[in-house]
C-alpha positions as CSV (number, residue, x, y, z in Angstrom):
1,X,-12.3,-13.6,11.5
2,X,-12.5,-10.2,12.2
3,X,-10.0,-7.7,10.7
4,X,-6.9,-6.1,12.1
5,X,-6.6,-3.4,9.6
6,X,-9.1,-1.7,7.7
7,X,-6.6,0.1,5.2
8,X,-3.7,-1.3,3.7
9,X,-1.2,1.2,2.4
10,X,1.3,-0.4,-0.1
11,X,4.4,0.9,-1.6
12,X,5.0,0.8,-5.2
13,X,9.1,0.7,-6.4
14,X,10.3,-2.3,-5.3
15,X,7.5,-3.4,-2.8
16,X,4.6,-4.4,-6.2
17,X,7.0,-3.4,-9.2
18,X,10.2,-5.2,-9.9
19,X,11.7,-2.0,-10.7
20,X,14.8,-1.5,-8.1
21,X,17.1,-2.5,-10.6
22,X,16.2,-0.2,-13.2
23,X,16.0,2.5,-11.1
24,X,19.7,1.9,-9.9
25,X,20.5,1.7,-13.5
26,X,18.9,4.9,-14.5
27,X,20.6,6.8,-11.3
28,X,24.0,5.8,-12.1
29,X,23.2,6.0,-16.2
30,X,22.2,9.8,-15.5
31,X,25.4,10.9,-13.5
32,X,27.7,9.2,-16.4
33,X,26.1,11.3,-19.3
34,X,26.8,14.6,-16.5
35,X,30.2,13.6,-16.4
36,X,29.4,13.4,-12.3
37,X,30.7,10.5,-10.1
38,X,28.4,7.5,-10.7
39,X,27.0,6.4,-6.8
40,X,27.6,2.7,-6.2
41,X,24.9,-0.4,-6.4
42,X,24.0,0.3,-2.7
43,X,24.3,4.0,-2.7
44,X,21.5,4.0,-5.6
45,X,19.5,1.2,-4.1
46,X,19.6,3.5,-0.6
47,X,17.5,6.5,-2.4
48,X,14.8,4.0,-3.2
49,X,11.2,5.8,-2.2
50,X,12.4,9.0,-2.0
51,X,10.9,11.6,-4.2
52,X,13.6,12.2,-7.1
53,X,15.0,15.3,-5.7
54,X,15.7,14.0,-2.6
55,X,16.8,10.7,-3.7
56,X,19.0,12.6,-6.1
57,X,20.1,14.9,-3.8
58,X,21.4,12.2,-1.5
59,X,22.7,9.8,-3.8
60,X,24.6,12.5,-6.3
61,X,25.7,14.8,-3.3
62,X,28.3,16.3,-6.2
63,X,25.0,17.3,-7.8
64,X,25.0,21.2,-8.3
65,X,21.5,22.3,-7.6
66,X,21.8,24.2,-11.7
67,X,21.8,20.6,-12.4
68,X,19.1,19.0,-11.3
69,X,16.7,19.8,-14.4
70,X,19.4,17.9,-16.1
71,X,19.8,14.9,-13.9
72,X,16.1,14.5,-13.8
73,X,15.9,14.4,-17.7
74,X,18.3,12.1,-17.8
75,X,17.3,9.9,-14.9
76,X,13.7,10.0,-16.6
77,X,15.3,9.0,-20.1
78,X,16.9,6.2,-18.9
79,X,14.1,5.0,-16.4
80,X,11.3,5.1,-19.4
81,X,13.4,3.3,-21.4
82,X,13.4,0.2,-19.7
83,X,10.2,1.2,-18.2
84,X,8.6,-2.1,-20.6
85,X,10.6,-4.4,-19.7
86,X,9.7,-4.1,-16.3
87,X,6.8,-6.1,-14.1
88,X,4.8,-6.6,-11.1
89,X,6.5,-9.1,-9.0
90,X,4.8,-12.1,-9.5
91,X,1.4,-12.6,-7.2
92,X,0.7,-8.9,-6.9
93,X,-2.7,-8.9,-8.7
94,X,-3.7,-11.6,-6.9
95,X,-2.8,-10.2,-3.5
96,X,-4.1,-6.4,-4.3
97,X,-7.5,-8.6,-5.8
98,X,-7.6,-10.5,-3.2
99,X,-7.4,-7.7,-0.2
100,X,-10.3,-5.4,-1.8
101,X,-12.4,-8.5,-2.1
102,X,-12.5,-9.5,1.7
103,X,-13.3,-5.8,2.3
104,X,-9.8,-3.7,2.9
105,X,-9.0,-0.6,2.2
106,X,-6.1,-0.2,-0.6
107,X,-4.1,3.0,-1.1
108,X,-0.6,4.0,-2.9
109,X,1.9,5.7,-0.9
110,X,5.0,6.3,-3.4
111,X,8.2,8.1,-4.1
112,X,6.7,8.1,-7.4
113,X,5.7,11.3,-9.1
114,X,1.8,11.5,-10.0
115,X,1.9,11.2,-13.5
116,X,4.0,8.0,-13.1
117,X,1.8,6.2,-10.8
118,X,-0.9,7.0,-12.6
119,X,0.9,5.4,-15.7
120,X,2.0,2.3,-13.7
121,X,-1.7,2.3,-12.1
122,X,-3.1,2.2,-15.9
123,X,-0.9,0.1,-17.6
124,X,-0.9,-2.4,-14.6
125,X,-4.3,-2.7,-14.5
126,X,-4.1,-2.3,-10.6
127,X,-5.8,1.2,-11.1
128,X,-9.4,0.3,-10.0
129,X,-8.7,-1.6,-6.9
130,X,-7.1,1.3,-4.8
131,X,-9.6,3.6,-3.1
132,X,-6.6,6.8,-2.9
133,X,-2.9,7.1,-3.4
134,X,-0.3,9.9,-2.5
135,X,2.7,11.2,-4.4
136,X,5.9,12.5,-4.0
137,X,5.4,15.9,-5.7
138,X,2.4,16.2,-3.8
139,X,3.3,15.6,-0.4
140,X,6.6,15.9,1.6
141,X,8.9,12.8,1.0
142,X,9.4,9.9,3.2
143,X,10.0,9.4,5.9
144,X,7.6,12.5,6.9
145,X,4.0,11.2,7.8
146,X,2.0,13.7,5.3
147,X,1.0,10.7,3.0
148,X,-0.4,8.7,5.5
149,X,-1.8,11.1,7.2
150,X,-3.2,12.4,4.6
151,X,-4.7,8.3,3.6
152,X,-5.9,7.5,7.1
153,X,-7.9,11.1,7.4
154,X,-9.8,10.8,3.5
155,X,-10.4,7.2,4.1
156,X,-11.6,7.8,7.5
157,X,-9.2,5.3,9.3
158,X,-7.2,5.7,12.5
159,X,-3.6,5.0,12.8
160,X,-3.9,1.9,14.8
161,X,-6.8,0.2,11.7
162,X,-3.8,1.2,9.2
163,X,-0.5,-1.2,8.1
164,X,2.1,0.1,5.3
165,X,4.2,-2.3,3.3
166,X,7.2,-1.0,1.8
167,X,11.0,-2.6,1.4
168,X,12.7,0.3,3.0
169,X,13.7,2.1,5.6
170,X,12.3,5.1,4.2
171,X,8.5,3.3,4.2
172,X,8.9,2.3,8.1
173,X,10.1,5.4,9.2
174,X,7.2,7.2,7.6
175,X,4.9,4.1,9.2
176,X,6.3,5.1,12.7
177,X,6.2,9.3,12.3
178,X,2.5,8.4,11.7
179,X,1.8,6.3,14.1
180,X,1.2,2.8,11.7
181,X,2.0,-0.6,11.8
182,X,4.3,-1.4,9.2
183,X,5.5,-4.9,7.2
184,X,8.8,-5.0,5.3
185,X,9.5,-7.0,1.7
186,X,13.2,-7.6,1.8
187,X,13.3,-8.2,-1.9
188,X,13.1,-4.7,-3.1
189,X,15.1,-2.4,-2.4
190,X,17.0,-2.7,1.4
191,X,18.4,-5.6,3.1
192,X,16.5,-7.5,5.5
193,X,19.1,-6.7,8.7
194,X,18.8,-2.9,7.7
195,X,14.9,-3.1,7.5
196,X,14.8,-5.3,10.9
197,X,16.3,-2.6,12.8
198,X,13.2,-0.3,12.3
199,X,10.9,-2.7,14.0
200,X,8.5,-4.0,11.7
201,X,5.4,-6.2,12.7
202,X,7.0,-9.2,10.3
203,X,9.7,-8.9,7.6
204,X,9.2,-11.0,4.3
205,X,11.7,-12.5,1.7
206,X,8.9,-13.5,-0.7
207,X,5.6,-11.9,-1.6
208,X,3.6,-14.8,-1.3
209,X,4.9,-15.4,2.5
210,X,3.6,-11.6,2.4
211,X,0.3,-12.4,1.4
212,X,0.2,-15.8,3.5
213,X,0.5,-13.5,6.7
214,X,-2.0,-10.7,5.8
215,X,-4.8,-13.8,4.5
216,X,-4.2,-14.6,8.3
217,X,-3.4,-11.6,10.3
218,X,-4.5,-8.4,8.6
């Protein structure tokens, strides 16, 4: 069967990591050691993809900007500390294994910085089958099209040979700016009816369902 879509652009947080609810954990761990008001569950989960300013920025509006430095520490001290205990959702490596071997295109697109994908690349073991990736402090955050732009033109692909997976609204927003397909996870970060709304090709509750779809569609 011929392919759909010569690149596939995943997510990280949320969408291959099991990570949302550390990263909710961390936000809300960071504002009680700045004595700031700690967001709620769903304000935290919200931020999700963004780069870490931003994120902070919206979910911490109290934030003073003199405190950032400080928030980020702290939001970095608590992330790393559970950062072991957390893993790929389970199927990933099959899925990302499986893609590259029928011939597709992988790539990163994440609110991550660099040096943290690169650490969850490396220690994941997922490193070797994605031909590019794009970072937060390297490109302007979602939802702004920069990293897949900047994907589709190294990789030599056009919008319309390109999907990007993510689990929020932040990942389909940036899918749409640039002109891409996207597919939503609902079991990362967003809920499914907030996700449907931005008019994804399919939206799935379970990563093998995910994969199911692109062994037959992508």
């Amino acid at each position: 069967m011929a392919k759909r879509f010569d690149l596939v652009v995943f997510d990280w947080d949320g969408t291959l990591l099991d990570s949302a609810a550390a990263i909710v954990s961390a936000i809300q761990a960071a504002c009680v050691d700045l004595g700031l008001p700690v967001p709620s569950d769903a304000q935290a989960r919200h931020v999700i993809g963004l780069g870490l300013s931003d994120a902070l920025r919206s979910a911490v509006p109290d934030l003073e900007p003199a405190q950032y430095p400080l928030m980020v520490e702290r939001y970095r001290h608590h992330y790393l500390s559970r950062d072991h205990e957390l893993a790929l959702f389970a199927g990933a490596v099959e899925l990302v294994r499986e893609l590259e071997a029928v011939g597709h295109l992988l790539a990163v697109a994440t609110g991550k910085s660099r040096l943290g994908l690169d650490r969850a690349l490396k220690v994941s073991g997922l490193g070797p089958h994605f031909h590019s990736s794009r970072c937060a402090d390297e490109c302007f955050s979602k939802p702004h099209p920069q990293m897949l732009e900047e994907l589709m033109a190294e990789l030599a692909v056009a919008p319309e040979r390109t999907v990007m997976i993510g689990d929020t609204t932040h990942d389909l927003q940036m899918a749409r700016n640039a002109g891409v397909d996207a597919l939503a996870v609902s079991y990362g970060a967003h809920e499914p009816e907030v996700l449907l709304a931005h008019g994804p090709l399919e939206t799935f509750s379970r990563l093998e369902d995910l994969a199911a779809w692109l062994r037959h569609h992508a």
